[in-house]
TORKEVO-942934 format. One record per residue (C-alpha): residue in three letters; x, y, z. Coordinates in steps of 0.05 Angstrom, whole numbers, plus 5000, padded with zeros to 4 digits. Example, Ala and Ser with C-alpha at 12.3 -4.5 7.8 and 13.67 -1.06 7.14 Angstrom:
<atoms>
Ala524649105156/Ser527349795143/
</atoms>
This chain:
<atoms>
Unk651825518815/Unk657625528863/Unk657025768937/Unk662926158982/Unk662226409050/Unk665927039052/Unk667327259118/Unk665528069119/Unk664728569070/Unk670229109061/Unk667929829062/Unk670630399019/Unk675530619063/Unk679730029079/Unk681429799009/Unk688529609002/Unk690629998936/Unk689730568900/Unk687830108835/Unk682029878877/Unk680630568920/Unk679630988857/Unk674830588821/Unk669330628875/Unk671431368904/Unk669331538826/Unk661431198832/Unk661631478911/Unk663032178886/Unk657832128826/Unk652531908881/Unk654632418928/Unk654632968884/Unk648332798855/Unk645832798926/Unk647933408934/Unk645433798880/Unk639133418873/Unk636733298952/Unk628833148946/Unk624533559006/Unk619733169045/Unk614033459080/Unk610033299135/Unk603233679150/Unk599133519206/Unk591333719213/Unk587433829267/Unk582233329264/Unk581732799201/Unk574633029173/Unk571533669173/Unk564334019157/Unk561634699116/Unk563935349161/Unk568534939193/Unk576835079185/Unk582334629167/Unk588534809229/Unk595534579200/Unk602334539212/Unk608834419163/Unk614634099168/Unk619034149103/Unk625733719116/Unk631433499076/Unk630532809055/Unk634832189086/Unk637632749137/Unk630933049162/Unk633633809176/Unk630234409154/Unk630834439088/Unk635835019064/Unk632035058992/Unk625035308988/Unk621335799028/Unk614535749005/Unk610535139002/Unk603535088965/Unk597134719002/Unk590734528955/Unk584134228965/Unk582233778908/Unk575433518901/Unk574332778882/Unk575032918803/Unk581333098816/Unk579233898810/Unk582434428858/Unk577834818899/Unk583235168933/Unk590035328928/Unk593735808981/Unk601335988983/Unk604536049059/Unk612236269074/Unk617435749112/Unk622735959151/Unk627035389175/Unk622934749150/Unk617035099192/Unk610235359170/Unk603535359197/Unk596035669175/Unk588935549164/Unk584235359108/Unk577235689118/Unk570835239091/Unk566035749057/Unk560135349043/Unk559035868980/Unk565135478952/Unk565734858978/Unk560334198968/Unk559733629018/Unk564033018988/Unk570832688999/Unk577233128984/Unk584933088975/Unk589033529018/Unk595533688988/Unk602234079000/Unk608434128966/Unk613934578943/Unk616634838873/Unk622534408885/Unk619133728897/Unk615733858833/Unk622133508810/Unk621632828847/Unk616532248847/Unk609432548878/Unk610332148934/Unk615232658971/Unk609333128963/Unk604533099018/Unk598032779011/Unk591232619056/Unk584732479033/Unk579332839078/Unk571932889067/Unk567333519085/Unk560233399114/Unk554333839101/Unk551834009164/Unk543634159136/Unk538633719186/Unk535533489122/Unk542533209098/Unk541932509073/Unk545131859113/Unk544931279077/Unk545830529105/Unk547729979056/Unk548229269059/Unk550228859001/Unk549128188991/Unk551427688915/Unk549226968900/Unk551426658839/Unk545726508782/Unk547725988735/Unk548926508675/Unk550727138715/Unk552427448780/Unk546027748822/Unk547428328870/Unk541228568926/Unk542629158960/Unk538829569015/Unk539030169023/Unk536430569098/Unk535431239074/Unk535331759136/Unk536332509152/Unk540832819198/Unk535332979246/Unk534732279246/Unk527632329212/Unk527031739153/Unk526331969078/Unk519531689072/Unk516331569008/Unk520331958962/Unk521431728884/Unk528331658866/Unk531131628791/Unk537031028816/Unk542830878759/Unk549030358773/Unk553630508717/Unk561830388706/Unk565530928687/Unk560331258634/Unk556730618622/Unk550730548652/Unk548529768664/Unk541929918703/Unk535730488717/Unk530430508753/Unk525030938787/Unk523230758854/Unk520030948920/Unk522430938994/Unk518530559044/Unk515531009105/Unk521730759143/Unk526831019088/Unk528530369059/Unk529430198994/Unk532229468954/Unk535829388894/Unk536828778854/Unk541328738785/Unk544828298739/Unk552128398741/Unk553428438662/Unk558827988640/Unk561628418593/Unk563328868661/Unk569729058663/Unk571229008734/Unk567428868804/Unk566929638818/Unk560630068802/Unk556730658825/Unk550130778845/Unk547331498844/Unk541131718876/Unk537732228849/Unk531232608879/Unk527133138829/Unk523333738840/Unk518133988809/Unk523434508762/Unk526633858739/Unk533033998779/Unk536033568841/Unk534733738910/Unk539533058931/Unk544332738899/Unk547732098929/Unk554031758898/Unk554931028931/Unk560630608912/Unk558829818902/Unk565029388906/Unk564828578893/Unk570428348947/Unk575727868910/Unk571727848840/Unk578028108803/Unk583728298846/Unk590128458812/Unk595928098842/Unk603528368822/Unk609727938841/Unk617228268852/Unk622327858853/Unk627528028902/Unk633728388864/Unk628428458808/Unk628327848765/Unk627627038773/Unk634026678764/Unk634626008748/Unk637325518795/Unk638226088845/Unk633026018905/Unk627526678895/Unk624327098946/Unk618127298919/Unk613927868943/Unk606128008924/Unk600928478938/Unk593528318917/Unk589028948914/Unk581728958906/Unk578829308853/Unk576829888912/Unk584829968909/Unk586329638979/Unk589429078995/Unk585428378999/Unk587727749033/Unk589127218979/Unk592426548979/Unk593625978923/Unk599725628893/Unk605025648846/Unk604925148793/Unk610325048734/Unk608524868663/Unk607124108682/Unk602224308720/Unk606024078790/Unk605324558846/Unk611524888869/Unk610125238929/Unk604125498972/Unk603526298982/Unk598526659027/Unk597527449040/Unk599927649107/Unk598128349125/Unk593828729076/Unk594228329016/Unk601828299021/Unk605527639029/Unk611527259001/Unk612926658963/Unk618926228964/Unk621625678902/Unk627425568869/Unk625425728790/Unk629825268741/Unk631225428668/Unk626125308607/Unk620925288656/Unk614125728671/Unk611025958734/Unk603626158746/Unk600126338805/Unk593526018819/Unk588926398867/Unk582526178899/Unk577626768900/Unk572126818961/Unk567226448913/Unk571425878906/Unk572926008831/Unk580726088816/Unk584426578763/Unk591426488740/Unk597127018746/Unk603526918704/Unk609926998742/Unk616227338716/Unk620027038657/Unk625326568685/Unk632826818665/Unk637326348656/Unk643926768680/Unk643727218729/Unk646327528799/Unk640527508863/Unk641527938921/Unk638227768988/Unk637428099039/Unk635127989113/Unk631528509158/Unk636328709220/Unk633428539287/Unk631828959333/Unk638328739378/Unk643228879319/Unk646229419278/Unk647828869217/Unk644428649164/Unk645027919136/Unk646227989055/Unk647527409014/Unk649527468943/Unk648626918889/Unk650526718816/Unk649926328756/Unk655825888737/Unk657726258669/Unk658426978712/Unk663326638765/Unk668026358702/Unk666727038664/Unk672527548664/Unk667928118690/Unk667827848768/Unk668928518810/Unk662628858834/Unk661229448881/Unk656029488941/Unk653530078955/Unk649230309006/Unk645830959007/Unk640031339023/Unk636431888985/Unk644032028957/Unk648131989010/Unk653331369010/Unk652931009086/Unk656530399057/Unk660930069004/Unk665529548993/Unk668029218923/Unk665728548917/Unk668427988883/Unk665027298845/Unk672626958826/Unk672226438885/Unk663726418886/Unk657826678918/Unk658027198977/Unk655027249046/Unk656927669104/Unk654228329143/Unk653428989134/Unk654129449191/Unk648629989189/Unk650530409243/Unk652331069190/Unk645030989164/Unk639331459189/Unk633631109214/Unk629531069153/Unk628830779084/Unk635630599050/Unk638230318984/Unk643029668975/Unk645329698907/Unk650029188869/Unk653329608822/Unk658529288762/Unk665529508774/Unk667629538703/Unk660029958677/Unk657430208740/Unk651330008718/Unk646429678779/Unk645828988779/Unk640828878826/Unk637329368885/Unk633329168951/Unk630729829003/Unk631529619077/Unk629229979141/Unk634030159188/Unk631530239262/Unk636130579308/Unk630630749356/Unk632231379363/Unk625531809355/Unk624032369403/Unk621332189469/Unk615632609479/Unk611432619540/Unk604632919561/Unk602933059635/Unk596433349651/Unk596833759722/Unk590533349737/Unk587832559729/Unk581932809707/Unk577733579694/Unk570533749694/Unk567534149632/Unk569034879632/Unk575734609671/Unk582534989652/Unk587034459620/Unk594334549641/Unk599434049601/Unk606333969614/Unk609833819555/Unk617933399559/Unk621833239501/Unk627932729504/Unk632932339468/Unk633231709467/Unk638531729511/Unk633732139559/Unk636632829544/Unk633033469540/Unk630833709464/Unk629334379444/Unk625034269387/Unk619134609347/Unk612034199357/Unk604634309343/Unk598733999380/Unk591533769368/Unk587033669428/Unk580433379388/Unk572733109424/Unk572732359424/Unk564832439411/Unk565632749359/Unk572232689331/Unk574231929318/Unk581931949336/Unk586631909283/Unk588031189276/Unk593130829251/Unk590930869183/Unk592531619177/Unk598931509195/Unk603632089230/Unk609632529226/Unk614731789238/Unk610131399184/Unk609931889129/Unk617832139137/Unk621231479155/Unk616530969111/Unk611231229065/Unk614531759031/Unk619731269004/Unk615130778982/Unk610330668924/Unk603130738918/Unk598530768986/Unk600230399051/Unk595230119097/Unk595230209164/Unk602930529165/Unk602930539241/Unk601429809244/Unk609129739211/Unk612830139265/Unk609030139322/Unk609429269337/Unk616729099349/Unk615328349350/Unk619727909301/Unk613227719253/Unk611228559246/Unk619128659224/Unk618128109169/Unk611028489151/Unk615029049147/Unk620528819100/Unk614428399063/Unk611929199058/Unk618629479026/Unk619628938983/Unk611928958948/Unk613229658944/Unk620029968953/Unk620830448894/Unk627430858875/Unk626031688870/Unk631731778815/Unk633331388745/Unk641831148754/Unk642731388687/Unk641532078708/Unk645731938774/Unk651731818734/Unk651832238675/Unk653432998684/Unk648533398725/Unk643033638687/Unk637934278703/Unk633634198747/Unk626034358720/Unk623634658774/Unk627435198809/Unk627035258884/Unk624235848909/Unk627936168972/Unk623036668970/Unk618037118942/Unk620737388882/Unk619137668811/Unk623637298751/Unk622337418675/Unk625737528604/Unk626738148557/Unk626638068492/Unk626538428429/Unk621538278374/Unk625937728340/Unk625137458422/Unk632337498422/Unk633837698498/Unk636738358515/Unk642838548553/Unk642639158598/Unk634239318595/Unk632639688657/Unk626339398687/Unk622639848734/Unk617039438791/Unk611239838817/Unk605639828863/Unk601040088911/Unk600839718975/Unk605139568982/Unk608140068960/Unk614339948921/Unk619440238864/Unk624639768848/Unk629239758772/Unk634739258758/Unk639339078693/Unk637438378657/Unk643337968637/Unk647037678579/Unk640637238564/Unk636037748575/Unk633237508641/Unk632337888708/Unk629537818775/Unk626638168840/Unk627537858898/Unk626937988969/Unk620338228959/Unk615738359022/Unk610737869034/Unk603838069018/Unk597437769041/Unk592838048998/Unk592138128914/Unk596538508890/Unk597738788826/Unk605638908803/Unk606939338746/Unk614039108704/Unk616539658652/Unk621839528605/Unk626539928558/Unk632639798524/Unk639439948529/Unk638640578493/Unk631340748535/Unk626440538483/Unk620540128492/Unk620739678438/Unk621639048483/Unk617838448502/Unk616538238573/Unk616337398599/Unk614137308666/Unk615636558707/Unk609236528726/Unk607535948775/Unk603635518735/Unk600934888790/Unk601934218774/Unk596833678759/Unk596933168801/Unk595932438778/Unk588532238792/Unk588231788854/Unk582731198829/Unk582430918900/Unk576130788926/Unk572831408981/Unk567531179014/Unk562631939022/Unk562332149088/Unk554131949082/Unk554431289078/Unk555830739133/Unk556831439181/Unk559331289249/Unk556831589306/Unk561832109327/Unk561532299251/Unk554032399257/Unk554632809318/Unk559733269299/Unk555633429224/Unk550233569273/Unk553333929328/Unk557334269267/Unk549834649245/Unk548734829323/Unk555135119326/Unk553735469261/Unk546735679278/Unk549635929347/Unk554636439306/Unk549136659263/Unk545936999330/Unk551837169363/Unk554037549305/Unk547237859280/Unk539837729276/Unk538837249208/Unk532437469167/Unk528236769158/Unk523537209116/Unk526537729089/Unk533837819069/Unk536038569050/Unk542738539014/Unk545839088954/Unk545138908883/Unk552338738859/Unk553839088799/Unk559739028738/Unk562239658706/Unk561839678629/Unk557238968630/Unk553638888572/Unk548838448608/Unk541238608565/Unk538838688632/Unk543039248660/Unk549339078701/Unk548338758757/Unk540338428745/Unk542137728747/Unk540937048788/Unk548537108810/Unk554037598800/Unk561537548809/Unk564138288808/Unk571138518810/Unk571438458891/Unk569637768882/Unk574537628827/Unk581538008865/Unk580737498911/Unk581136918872/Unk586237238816/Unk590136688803/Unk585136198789/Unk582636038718/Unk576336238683/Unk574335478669/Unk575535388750/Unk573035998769/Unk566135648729/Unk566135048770/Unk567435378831/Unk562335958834/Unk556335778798/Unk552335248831/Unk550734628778/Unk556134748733/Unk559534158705/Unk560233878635/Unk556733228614/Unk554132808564/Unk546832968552/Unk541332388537/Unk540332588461/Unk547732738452/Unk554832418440/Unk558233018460/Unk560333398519/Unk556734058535/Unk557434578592/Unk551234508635/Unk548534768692/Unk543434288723/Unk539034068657/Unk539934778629/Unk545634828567/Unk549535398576/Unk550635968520/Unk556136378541/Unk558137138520/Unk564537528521/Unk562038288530/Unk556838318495/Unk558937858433/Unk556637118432/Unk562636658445/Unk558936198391/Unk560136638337/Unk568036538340/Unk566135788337/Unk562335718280/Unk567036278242/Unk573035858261/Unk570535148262/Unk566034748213/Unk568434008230/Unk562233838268/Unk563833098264/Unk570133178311/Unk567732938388/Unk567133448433/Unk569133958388/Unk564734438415/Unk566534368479/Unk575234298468/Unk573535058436/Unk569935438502/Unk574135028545/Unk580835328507/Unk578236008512/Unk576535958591/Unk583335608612/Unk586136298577/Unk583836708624/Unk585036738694/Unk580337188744/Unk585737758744/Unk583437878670/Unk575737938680/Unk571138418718/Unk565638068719/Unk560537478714/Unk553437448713/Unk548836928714/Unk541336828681/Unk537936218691/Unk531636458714/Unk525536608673/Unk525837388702/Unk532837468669/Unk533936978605/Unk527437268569/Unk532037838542/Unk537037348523/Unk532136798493/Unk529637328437/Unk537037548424/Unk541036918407/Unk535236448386/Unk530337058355/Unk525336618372/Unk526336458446/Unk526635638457/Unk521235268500/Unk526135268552/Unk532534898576/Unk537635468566/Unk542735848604/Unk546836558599/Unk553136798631/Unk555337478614/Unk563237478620/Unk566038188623/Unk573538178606/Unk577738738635/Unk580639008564/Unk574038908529/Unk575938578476/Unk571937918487/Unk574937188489/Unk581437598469/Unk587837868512/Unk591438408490/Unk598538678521/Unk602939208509/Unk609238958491/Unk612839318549/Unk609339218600/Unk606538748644/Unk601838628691/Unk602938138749/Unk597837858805/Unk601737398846/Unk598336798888/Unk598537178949/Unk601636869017/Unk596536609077/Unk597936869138/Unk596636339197/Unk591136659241/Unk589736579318/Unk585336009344/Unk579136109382/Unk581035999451/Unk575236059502/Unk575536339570/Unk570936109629/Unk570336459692/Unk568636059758/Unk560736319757/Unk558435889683/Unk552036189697/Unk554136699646/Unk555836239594/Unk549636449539/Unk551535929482/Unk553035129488/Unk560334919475/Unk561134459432/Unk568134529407/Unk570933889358/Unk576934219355/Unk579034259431/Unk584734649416/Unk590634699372/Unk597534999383/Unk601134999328/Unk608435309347/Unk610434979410/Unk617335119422/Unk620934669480/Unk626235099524/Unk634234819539/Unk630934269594/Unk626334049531/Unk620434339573/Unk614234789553/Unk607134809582/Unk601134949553/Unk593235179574/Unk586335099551/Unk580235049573/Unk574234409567/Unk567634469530/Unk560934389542/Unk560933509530/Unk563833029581/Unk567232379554/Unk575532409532/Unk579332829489/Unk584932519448/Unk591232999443/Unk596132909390/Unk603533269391/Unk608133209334/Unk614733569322/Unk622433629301/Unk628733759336/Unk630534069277/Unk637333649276/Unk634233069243/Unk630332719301/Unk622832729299/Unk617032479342/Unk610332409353/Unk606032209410/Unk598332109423/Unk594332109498/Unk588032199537/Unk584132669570/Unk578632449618/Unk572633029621/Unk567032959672/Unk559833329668/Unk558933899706/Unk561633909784/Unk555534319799/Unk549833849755/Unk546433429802/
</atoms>
C-alpha cells in the first residue's frame, strides 16, 4: 500500500475543466434532486412530565421540521399521536392539524380505557411513513394506577454458580400504596421465556410482605432474560393482581456487533473498529477482552467506553481471522467473530472536528492493485439528509489521500461523507460525522423573584438569542413540573437538540443522548463519534438516489381532504363521474369531476372535531349509478415491536413516583366532591340499551354494553381493538388443556354472536381442517379486523350467571358447568359478520381532528383561608404556544401549589428558520409565609 499526502481537497466548484465539472455536477444534481423531492420530516414532541397516572392528561407540543434544514415543514398538515401498550397494541390514536411545523393538544387518561403498565408514545405524519421509523417520534412512558391497594414491589436479585447449572434467589417486598404490607396472601408465581414456562409455584407472603424465590436457570434457556408474573386469586377464580417483573442476568449473553469504519476490514490498511455490547435487557453493558487472529496471538486490547460502546484499533492482514474474546462478569469468556478480512479495498477515516475548528481531518487509503488499476478518479461528497455541503473529485494515480474538509456549509447536525466511484457512481465507502457550529438558541429564564412561597404568583421572564446574542422571535412551549413528585427529565429522555440533531439520524436507541452534547471536553467528542460510528445509519438506499424518481408510497397530506376512485364494474376508472359530498354538521354539499383515471378529491375541507359521517354519491358521465366508489382511507401503520426491556412503574418505585400515584388518587378523590356527591352504596345510572339487539335477554340486560354513543366516538377503530379496549379481561391465550389460541376473558372462553346468529356456525360451515394451529382463532380474528366501530351499533356483554343462563341453554342445549362467555355484536346493516354496500355510494367516518384544550390554571387570592381543597398540582403548569416578540422577549404567569420544595421548568422551541433550543431551570418554593 502506497501513502501520499495531498495537500487539500478541491470542492465542486473550483474544478479546472468542463471534462471534470460535468461528471460530478451530474451525481450533485441526482442527490439534490432526490433531496428535493424526497425531504424526510422530523418531529419533535415534548410532554409535560415523563410518567403519568389514571385521570391524569398527557400536555404536548409538536414541532414537525424539514430534515437537515430544520424549518417548518411545507408538506403535511396533520400529524397522528398514539398510545401503544407494551404488546405493541394501540390504545389510542388522535389526529391534530399543523400549521407551520406547529401543533399542540392533549391526551385524556380514562381509566375505563386505559390499564396501569408501561406505554409507547408515538407521533408521526403520512409522509414519514416513507422513511426509516426513526424520523417518527418515539417515547416510552408508563401510567400508574393510582388505587391505595395498588401493589409496590421491591426486588433484589442475587446468582451463584452450581457446578451443573446457574442458581438465581430473588426477594421480593410486596407492599401497597398506602404503604400497608401484602401480608399473607397465596400467590400462583411462574418465571417463563417467551411462552415457555421454566418454573411454578404457590406461595405465601410473610406478615411483612416478603416473599423468596429460588430456581435453576435451565440450560437449554435461550437467553439471560425471563419474567416472573404474580398472580393473586379470588374466590371466582379470576385475578384481583397481577404483577409482571422482568429478571435480567447482567453480561450472561450480551451481543456484541463490530463496524468497521468505511464498512469492511482491509488488509494491510490500519482499521478503526467500533462495537457496542448490549445486554439481553437491550441496553448497553460495559465489556472488554481482546482480539486474537487465527494463531491464537492477541492483536489488540478493546474496552467499552460509554454505554457498552468502545473502539478497537489493528491493522488486519490478508488470509488471516479475527475473533473477539470477551470476559463476562463471571469470569467465563465467549468468542465473537470479526468481519471477513478483504484483501483489496479503499478505507476512509475520518476524525471528529474540534471544537476550535470548522475542518475535519479525512484520510483516505488503498490497496496496491487499486492505485495501478485504470479506474483511479473518485468523488467526495458530503451531504446531509440530501443536500450536497461538499465535493471534490479525488484521485488514487500518485497514492493515498489526506487533507481537510471545511464544514462551514453544513448545518449543525448529522452529515454524510461518501466516497463515490467516478466512472459508476456507486459509494465506495460512507462515515456520518457531527458537525457543531454552536449555534443553538440561547434561551434564558428569569424569575421576578429568588425564591416564592406556595400559593405565590410565578412571574417568568422569558429571552431568546442567537448565538451571536441577537434577539429571536420564535415559537416555544413550557413545562413547569413538582420536583416531589415529578423526577425531572434527565438526560436519558433526551430533548428537542438530542432527538433533532443526534437521535433521529441514528440507529436503534441511544443512552443518555444529553450526555453526547451537553460535555464539550475532548474525551465526550470521541464518545460521541464512538456513538455515530456503532450506530450511524443511512435513511435512503443509493440505488434509489440515482435512478429516476420513483412514487412516493405515502402521499403527504396538506390537509384534510377526501380522495377516492370511480370505477365501473370491470373497475375500469371513469372519466367525468360527478361525485356529490354530504353531511350534517357540518353541514356541507360539495360535487367535483374525476379524471382520466377515474380518481377525484375534496379538499379544503373544514376541520371537524367530532365523528362525522360523509356521504359520497357517484354517477356517470351520462347520470347513471352504475359505478363503484374507492375511498384512501388512512389505514395506520404498524410499528415494529420495540423488545427493549421496561421496567413497570411498580417495581423498584422511587419516591417522587410513589408520591405522585398517591397524591394522583387525592387529587382524583378531591374532583369526585367538587364535581358531585359519589354514591359508596348505591350508584343510580340508566340501563344502556342497543336498537334491533338480539341479545336473549332484551337489549340492553347485560354485564356491559357498548351502544352506538359509545361506538361514534371511537369510529375508526377496529372491532378486534375495540375488544381489547372495552371489555375488561379480554385477551387471547393459550389455555392449560389446549395448543391453540382462544379469545378469553379472564378463565371464561368466549362464544361470540353476530345479531342474533352464532359466529361459530360460519366456522364450522366454512372450515373442517381442525388440525391447522389456531385455526379457530385466525377465523374470528379475520372477521373482527373487518369491521371497524363505524359499522356496529352495539356490544353487549354476559359473563355473569344473571345473564349467560339464556345463552348456556341456546348454544350448548345443555348449558356447561361453567367457564363460558357471550358477546352479542349488533352490526349496523344486520347482516351478521357480513358488510354490504351499495355500489354508489359510500359512507365515510373520518379519524376526527383533536382540538388542543386550555390548561387548568389556578387563581389564589391574598386571604387562602378560602382555599377548600389541597393543591397538589404535578403538572405546575404548561404553556404550550409561547411566542417571543422582535427583542426575543415574552413573559409568562402562574401561580405555586400547595407543596414546598423546587419546581423544575423546561422551555423548548424553534426560530422557525432552522435554529432550535432548549433550556431547563429551578424554582425554589417555601411553605406557607403565614404557617408558623
Amino acid at each position: 500500500m502506497a501513502l501520499l499526502v495531498l495537500p487539500c481537497f478541491l470542492e465542486a466548484q473550483h474544478l479546472s475543466t468542463q471534462k471534470q465539472t460535468r461528471p460530478i455536477n451530474t451525481i450533485i444534481a441526482k442527490i439534490d434532486s432526490f433531496g428535493h423531492n424526497i425531504t424526510p420530516e422530523k418531529l419533535y414532541v415534548q410532554l409535560d412530565k415523563p410518567y403519568y397516572s389514571f385521570g391524569d392528561t398527557i400536555w404536548f407540543k409538536a414541532y414537525l421540521l424539514q430534515a437537515g434544514a430544520l424549518i417548518p415543514s411545507a408538506k403535511s398538515g396533520i400529524i397522528y399521536l398514539e398510545l401503544s401498550n407494551d404488546s405493541n397494541r394501540v390504545i389510542k390514536r388522535i389526529k391534530l392539524p399543523v400549521i407551520s411545523g406547529i401543533s399542540w393538544g392533549n391526551l385524556a387518561l380514562d381509566d375505563k380505557e386505559i390499564f396501569a403498565g408501561s406505554y409507547t408514545i408515538r407521533a408521526y405524519s403520512n409522509w414519514q411513513r416513507n422513511f426509516n421509523e426513526n424520523f417518527e417520534f418515539k417515547k416510552s412512558i408508563f401510567i400508574s394506577n393510582p388505587d391505595e391497594k395498588s401493589w409496590l414491589v421491591n426486588v433484589e436479585s442475587t446468582k451463584v454458580s452450581k457446578p451443573d447449572n446457574k442458581h438465581v434467589n430473588l426477594s421480593l417486598l410486596l407492599t401497597q400504596l398506602n404503604h400497608q404490607p401484602v401480608s399473607l396472601q397465596n400467590l400462583l408465581l411462574k418465571i417463563r421465556q417467551n411462552k415457555k414456562v421454566w418454573y411454578k409455584s404457590e406461595l405465601q407472603t410473610t406478615a411483612n410482605g416478603s416473599l423468596n424465590i429460588d430456581f435453576d436457570v435451565p440450560d437449554l434457556a435461550t437467553n439471560s432474560s425471563f419474567v416472573l408474573e404474580v398472580l393473586q386469586k379470588s374466590s371466582d377464580d379470576h385475578h384481583q393482581h397481577q404483577l409482571t417483573i422482568p429478571i435480567t442476568l447482567d453480561g450472561d449473553d450480551p451481543d456484541l456487533q463490530f463496524m468497521p469504519e468505511s464498512g469492511k476490514l482491509i488488509a494491510g490498511i490500519p482499521a478503526h473498529i467500533g462495537f457496542k455490547a448490549i445486554s439481553s435487557n437491550g441496553y448497553g453493558i460495559n465489556v472488554g477482552g481482546v482480539v486474537i487472529n487465527s494463531k491464537n496471538e492477541k492483536v489488540a486490547v478493546f474496552k467499552a467506553a460509554f454505554k457498552g460502546i468502545g473502539i478497537v484499533n489493528f491493522t488486519p492482514f490478508a488470509n488471516e481471522t479475527y475473533t473477539a474474546v470477551v470476559t463476562l462478569f463471571n469470569g467465563k469468556t465467549k468468542k465473537y467473530p470479526l468481519p471477513v478480512v478483504q484483501a483489496s479495498g479503499i478505507v476512509m477515516r475520518i476524525k471528529p472536528n474540534s471544537q476550535l475548528t470548522d475542518t475535519l481531518e479525512i484520510a483516505i487509503a488503498a490497496t496496491d492493485d487499486i492505485m495501478a488499476g485504470n479506474n483511479t478518479d473518485y468523488y467526495l461528497i458530503g451531504h446531509v439528509q440530501g443536500i450536497v455541503c461538499y465535493a471534490s473529485r479525488v484521485s488514487f494515480a500518485n497514492g493515498s489521500l489526506i487533507g481537510k474538509i471545511n464544514t462551514r456549509s453544513f448545518p449543525t447536525g448529522i452529515a454524510s461523507i461518501t466516497l463515490f466511484n467516478a466512472n459508476t457512481f456507486e459509494p465506495v465507502c460512507e462515515r456520518t460525522v457531527f458537525i457543531d457550529h454552536h449555534n443553538q438558541l440561547n434561551i434564558t429564564i428569569k424569575p421576578n423573584q429568588k425564591s416564592y412561597f406556595t400559593h405565590d404568583s410565578i412571574a417568568l421572564a422569558i429571552n431568546v438569542t442567537d448565538s451571536y446574542g441577537k434577539p429571536i422571535q420564535g415559537n416555544f412551549s413550557l413545562a413547569v413540573t413538582d420536583d416531589s413528585q415529578v423526577k425531572p427529565d434527565s438526560i436519558n429522555s433526551g430533548n428537542i437538540i438530542t432527538n433533532l440533531l443526534l437521535t433521529d439520524d441514528l440507529k436503534g436507541d441511544v443512552e443518555q443522548p444529553e450526555y453526547y452534547l451537553n460535555n464539550k471536553g475532548t474525551q465526550h467528542l470521541e464518545e460521541l463519534d464512538n456513538l455515530l460510528l456503532a450506530q450511524g445509519w443511512t435513511s435512503y438506499k443509493w440505488s434509489d438516489v440515482l435512478k429516476k424518481p420513483q412514487p412516493v408510497r405515502f402521499a403527504a397530506e396538506s390537509g384534510f381532504a377526501i380522495k377516492g376512485r370511480v370505477s365501473n364494474m370491470f373497475n375500469h376508472g371513469l372519466q367525468d363521474a360527478k361525485i356529490t359530498i354530504f353531511s350534517k354538521k357540518p353541514l356541507l354539499l360539495q360535487d367535483t369531476i374525476s379524471d382520466k383515471q377515474g380518481y377525484f378529491i375534496f379538499n379544503r375541507l373544514p376541520i371537524i372535531d367530532s365523528t362525522t359521517a360523509f356521504v359520497i354519491q357517484s354517477k356517470n358521465r351520462n347520470g347513471k349509478s352504475n359505478t363503484n366508489i374507492k375511498l384512501d382511507e388512512f389505514v395506520p401503520p404498524v410499528f415494529t415491536f420495540n423488545n427493549r426491556l421496561t421496567m413497570p412503574w411498580y417495581i423498584n418505585t422511587d419516591k417522587p413516583i410513589v408520591r405522585y400515584t398517591d397524591y394522583s388518587r387525592i387529587r382524583n378523590e378531591q374532583q369526585q366532591k367538587l364535581t358531585g356527591i359519589v354514591l359508596k352504596e348505591v350508584t343510580i345510572r340508566a340501563k344502556k340499551t342497543v336498537k334491533t339487539s338480539h341479545n336473549l335477554n332484551g337489549p340492553g340486560n347485560a354485564d356491559l354494553t357498548l351502544n352506538e354513543e359509545d361506538l361514534i366516538k371511537v369510529s375508526k377503530t377496529s372491532l378486534l381493538e375495540l375488544l381489547y379496549q372495552k371489555i375488561p379481561g379480554f385477551t387471547a391465550r393459550i389455555p392449560a388443556y389446549s395448543f391453540d389460541l382462544w379469545f378469553m376473558i379472564h378463565s371464561d372462553h368466549v362464544k361470540f354472536i353476530f345479531d342474533g346468529v352464532n359466529l361459530e356456525f360460519y366456522y364450522q360451515a366454512e372450515r373442517s381442517n381442525t388440525s391447522v394451529l389456531n385455526e379457530r382463532y385466525e377465523f374470528e380474528r379475520s372477521v373482527f379486523n373487518a369491521f371497524t366501530a363505524a359499522d356496529i351499533k352495539g356490544v353487549e356483554l354476559m359473563s355473569s350467571d344473571k345473564y349467560t343462563g339464556k345463552y348456556g341453554f341456546t348454544y350448548f342445549k345443555i348449558p356447561p358447568p361453567g367457564g363460558w362467555s357471550y358477546i352479542e355484536i349488533t352490526t349496523r346493516d344486520g347482516n351478521g359478520p357480513f358488510i354490504n354496500q351499495t355500489p354508489n355510494v359510500a359512507v365515510y367516518r373520518p379519524l376526527p381532528f383533536s382540538l388542543p384544550k386550555q390548561f387548568y390554571r389556578p387563581r389564589y387570592s391574598i386571604n387562602k383561608s378560602i382555599t377548600t381543597a389541597t393543591d397538589l398540582r404535578s403538572t405546575i403548569h404548561w404553556e404550550p404556544n409561547i411566542i417571543t416578540d422582535k427583542n426575543g422577549k415574552a413573559t409568562i404567569f402562574f401561580y405555586a401549589a400547595d407543596l414546598p420544595g423546587s419546581y423544575t421548568i423546561q422551555i423548548a422551541g424553534t426560530d422557525l428558520n432552522g435554529n432550535i433550543g432548549f433550556n431547563r431551570e429551578k424554582l425554589l418554593i417555601m411553605p406557607d409565609r403565614n404557617m408558623p
